[in-house]
BASEVEX-669073 format. One record per residue (C-alpha): residue in one letter; z, x, y. Coordinates in steps of 0.001 Angstrom, whole numbers, plus 500000, padded with zeros to 6 digits. Each point is the difference from the previous one (the first is absolute). Layout:
BASEVEX-669073
<resn:a; pz:Z; px:X; py:Y>
...
This chain:
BASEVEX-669073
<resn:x; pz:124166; px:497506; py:658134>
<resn:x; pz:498990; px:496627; py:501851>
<resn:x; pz:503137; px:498620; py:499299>
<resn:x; pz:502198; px:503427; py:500933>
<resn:x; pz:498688; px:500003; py:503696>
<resn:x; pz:500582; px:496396; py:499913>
<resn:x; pz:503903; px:500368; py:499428>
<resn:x; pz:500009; px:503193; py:502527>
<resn:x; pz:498454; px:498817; py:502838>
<resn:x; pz:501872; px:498712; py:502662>
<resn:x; pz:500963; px:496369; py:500495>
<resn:x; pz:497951; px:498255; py:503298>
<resn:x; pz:499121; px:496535; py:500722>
<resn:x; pz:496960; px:498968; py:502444>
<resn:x; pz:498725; px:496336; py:500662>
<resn:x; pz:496437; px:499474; py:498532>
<resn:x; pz:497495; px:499708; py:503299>
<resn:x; pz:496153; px:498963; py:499339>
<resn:x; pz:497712; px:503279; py:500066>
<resn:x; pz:498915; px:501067; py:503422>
<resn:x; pz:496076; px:498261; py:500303>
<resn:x; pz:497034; px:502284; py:500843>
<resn:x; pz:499291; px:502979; py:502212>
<resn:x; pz:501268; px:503016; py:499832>
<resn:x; pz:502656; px:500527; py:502418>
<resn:x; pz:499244; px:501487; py:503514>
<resn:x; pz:501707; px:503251; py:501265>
<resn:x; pz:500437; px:500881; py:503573>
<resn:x; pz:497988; px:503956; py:500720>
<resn:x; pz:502336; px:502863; py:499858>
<resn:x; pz:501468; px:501239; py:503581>
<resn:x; pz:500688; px:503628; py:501392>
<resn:x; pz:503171; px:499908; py:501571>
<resn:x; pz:499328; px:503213; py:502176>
<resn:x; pz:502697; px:500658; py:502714>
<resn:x; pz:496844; px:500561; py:502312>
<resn:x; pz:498312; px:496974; py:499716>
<resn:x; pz:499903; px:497842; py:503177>
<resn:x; pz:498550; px:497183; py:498449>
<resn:x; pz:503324; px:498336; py:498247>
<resn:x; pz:502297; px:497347; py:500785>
<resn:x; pz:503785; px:500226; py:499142>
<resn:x; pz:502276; px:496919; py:499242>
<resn:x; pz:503329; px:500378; py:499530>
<resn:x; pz:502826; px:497647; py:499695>
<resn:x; pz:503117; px:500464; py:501870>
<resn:x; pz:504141; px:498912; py:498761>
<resn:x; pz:499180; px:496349; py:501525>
<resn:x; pz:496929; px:500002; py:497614>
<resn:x; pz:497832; px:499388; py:503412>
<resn:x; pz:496203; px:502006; py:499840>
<resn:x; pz:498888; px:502945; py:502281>
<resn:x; pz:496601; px:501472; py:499963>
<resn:x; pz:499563; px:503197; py:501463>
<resn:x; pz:497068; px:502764; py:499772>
<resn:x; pz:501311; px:502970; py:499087>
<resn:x; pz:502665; px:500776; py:497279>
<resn:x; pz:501864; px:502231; py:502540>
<resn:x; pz:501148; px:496333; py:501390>
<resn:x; pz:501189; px:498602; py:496848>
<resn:x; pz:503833; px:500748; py:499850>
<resn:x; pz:501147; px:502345; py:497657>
<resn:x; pz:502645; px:497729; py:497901>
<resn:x; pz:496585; px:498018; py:499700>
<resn:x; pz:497214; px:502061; py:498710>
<resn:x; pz:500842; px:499984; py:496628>
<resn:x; pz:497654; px:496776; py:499341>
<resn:x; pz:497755; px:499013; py:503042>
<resn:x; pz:497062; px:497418; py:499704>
<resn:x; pz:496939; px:501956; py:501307>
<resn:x; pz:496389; px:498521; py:500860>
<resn:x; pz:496716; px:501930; py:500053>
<resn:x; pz:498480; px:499284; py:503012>
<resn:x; pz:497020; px:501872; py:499511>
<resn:x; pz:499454; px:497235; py:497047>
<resn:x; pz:499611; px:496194; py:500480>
<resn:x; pz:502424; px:497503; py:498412>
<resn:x; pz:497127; px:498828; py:497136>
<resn:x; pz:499925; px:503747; py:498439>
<resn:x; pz:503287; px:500346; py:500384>
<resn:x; pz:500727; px:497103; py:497924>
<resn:x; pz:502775; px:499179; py:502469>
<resn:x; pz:500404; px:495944; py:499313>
<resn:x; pz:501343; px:501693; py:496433>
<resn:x; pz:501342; px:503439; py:500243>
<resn:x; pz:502039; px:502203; py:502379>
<resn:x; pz:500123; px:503724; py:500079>
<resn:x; pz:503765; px:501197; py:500256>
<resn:x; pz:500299; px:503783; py:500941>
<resn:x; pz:502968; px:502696; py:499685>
<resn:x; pz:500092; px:501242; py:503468>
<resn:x; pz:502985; px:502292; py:499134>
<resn:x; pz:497877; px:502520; py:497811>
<resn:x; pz:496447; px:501008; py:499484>
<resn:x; pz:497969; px:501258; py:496801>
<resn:x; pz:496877; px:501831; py:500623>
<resn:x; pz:499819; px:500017; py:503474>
<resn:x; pz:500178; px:495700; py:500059>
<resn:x; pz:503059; px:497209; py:499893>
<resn:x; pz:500368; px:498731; py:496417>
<resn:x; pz:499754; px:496448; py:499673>
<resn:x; pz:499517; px:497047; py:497787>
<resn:x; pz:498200; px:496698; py:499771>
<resn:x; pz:501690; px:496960; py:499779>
<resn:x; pz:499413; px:496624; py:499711>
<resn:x; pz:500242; px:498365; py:503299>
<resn:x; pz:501876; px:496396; py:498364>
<resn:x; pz:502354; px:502510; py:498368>
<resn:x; pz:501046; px:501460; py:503615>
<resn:x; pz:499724; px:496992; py:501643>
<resn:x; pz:502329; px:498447; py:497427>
<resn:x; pz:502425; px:502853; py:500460>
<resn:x; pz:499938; px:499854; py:503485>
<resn:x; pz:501273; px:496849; py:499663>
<resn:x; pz:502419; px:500711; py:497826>
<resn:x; pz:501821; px:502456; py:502094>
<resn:x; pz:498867; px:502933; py:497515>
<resn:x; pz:497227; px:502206; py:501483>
<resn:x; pz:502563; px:502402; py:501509>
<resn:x; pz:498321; px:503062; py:500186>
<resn:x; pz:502144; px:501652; py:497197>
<resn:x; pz:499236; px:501809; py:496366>
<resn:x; pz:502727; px:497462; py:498213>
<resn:x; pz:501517; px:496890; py:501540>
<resn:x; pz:504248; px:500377; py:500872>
<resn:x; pz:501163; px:498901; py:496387>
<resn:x; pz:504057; px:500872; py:501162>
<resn:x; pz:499750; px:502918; py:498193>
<resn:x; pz:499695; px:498317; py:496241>
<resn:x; pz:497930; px:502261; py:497699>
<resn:x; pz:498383; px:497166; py:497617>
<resn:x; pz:498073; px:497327; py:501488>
<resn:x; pz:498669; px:497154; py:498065>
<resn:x; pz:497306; px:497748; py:501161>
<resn:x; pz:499744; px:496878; py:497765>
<resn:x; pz:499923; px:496281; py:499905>
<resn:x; pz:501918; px:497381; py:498603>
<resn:x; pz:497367; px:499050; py:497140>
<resn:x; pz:499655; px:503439; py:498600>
<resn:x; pz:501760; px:500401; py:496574>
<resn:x; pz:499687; px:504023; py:500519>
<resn:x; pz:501588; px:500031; py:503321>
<resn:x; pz:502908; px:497715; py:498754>
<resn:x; pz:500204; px:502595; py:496811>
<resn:x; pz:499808; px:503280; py:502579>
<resn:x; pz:502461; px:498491; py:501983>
<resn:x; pz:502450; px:499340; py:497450>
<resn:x; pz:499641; px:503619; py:498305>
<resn:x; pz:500868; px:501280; py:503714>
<resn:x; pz:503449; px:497816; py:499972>
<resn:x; pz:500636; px:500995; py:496402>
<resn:x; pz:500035; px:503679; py:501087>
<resn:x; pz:501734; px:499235; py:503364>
<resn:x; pz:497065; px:501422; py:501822>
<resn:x; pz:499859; px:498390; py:503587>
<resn:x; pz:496519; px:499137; py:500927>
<resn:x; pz:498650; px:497448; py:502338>
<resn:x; pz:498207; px:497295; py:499133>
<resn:x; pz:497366; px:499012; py:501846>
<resn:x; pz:497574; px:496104; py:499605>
<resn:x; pz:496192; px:500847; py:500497>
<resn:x; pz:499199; px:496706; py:499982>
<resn:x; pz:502788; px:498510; py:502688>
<resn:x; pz:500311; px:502658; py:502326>
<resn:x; pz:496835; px:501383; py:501746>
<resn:x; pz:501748; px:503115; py:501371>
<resn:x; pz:500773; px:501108; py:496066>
<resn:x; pz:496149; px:499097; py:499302>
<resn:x; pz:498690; px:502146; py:502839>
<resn:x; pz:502552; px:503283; py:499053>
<resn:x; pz:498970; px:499611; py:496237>
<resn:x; pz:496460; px:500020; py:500422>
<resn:x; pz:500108; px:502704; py:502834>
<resn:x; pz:502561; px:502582; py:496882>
<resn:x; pz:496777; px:499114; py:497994>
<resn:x; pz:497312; px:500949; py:501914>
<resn:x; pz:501609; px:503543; py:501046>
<resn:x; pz:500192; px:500209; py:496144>
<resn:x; pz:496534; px:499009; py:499461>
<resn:x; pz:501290; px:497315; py:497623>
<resn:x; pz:497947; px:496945; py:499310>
<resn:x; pz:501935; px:497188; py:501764>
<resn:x; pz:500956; px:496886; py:497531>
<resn:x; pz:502419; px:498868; py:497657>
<resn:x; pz:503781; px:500534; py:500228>
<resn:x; pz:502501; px:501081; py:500104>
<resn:x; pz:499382; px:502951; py:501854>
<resn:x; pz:503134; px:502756; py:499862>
<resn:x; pz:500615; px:502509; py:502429>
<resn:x; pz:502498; px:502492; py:498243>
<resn:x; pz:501114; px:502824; py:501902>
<resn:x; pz:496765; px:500082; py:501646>
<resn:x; pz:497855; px:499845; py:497118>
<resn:x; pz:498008; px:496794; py:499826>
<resn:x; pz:499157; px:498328; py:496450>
<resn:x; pz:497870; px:496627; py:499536>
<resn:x; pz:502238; px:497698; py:496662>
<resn:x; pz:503061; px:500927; py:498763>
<resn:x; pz:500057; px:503286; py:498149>
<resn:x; pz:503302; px:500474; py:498418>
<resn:x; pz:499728; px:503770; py:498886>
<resn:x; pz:498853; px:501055; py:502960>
<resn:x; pz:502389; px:498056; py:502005>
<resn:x; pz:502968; px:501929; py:497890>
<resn:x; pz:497970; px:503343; py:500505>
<resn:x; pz:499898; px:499475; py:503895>
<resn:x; pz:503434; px:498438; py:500785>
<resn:x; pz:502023; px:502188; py:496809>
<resn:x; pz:501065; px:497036; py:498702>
<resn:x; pz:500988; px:499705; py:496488>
């Protein structure tokens, strides 16, 4: 049986790291987003990628709510965690009365920022292509995912984790909307369905291939 789920699973490669030391790690209190609420601060960023705080989501423009930075005032900076995580709300819909929102690492926004990729969109402008496929160089399962794709004439584009930031920041923000543990590659996006290793079957199930 060991060796069965062995030869199905999917085909990934990951760099060994040393194990993270010590304490358990910290999480930033849970927020209510409440359209009422006078006490938050909205960021957004604008098309030049400058910031603009403003205190009320009425003043956030609409092509921009759909991820805006917010800050609990009523809350100081040490509960808040705020030298390691950001709170990024949906400003375009609410569930239960309160703006849905996630927590995210502040280096992973910062990095995207600088990368040109936090544009305040569900899915980055891939021209349209249906399979994605984010990878490195050293990866013996990208190199054998992206050579099944060629074999079948399926266009896909292929995208370097590890040299291009932008492609780093859009992977791990597909992963965290699908609540997938971020590491190891490659990292396929097929017709909107994302997939951690190279799964063959799956890949012909998705895409109809032969």
């Amino acid at each position: 049986m060991l060796a069965t789920l062995m030869v199905a699973a999917p085909a990934g490669c990951t760099k060994s790291r040393a194990p993270d030391a010590g304490s358990a790690p910290t999480v930033p209190p849970p927020l209510t987003l409440q359209r009422d609420r006078k006490d938050l601060l909205f960021t957004f960023v604008d098309a030049e990628g400058k910031f603009h705080d403003v205190d009320s989501a009425d003043k956030v423009p609409e092509d921009r709510r759909k991820q805006v930075l917010v800050r609990d005032l009523s809350k100081g900076a040490e509960e808040l965690k705020a030298d390691q995580y950001v709170y990024v709300a949906d400003l375009t819909r609410e569930e239960g009365g309160a703006w849905p929102y996630t927590v995210v690492s502040r280096y992973d926004v910062e990095r995207s920022i600088r990368g040109g990729d936090f544009q305040f969109v569900d899915e980055p402008d891939d021209g349209g292509q249906r399979v994605v496929l984010y990878g490195t160089s050293w990866c013996g399962a990208c190199a054998q995912a992206r050579a099944w794709f060629k074999s079948h004439g399926i266009p896909f584009i292929d995208k370097d984790v590890e040299k291009d930031e932008r492609a780093a920041a859009e992977m791990q923000r597909k992963m965290r909307k699908a609540h997938m543990a971020i590491g190891g590659v490659p990292v396929i996006d097929a017709m909107g369905e994302l997939m951690l290793g190279f799964d063959e079957p799956r890949l012909s199930k998705l895409l109809k291939g032969p």
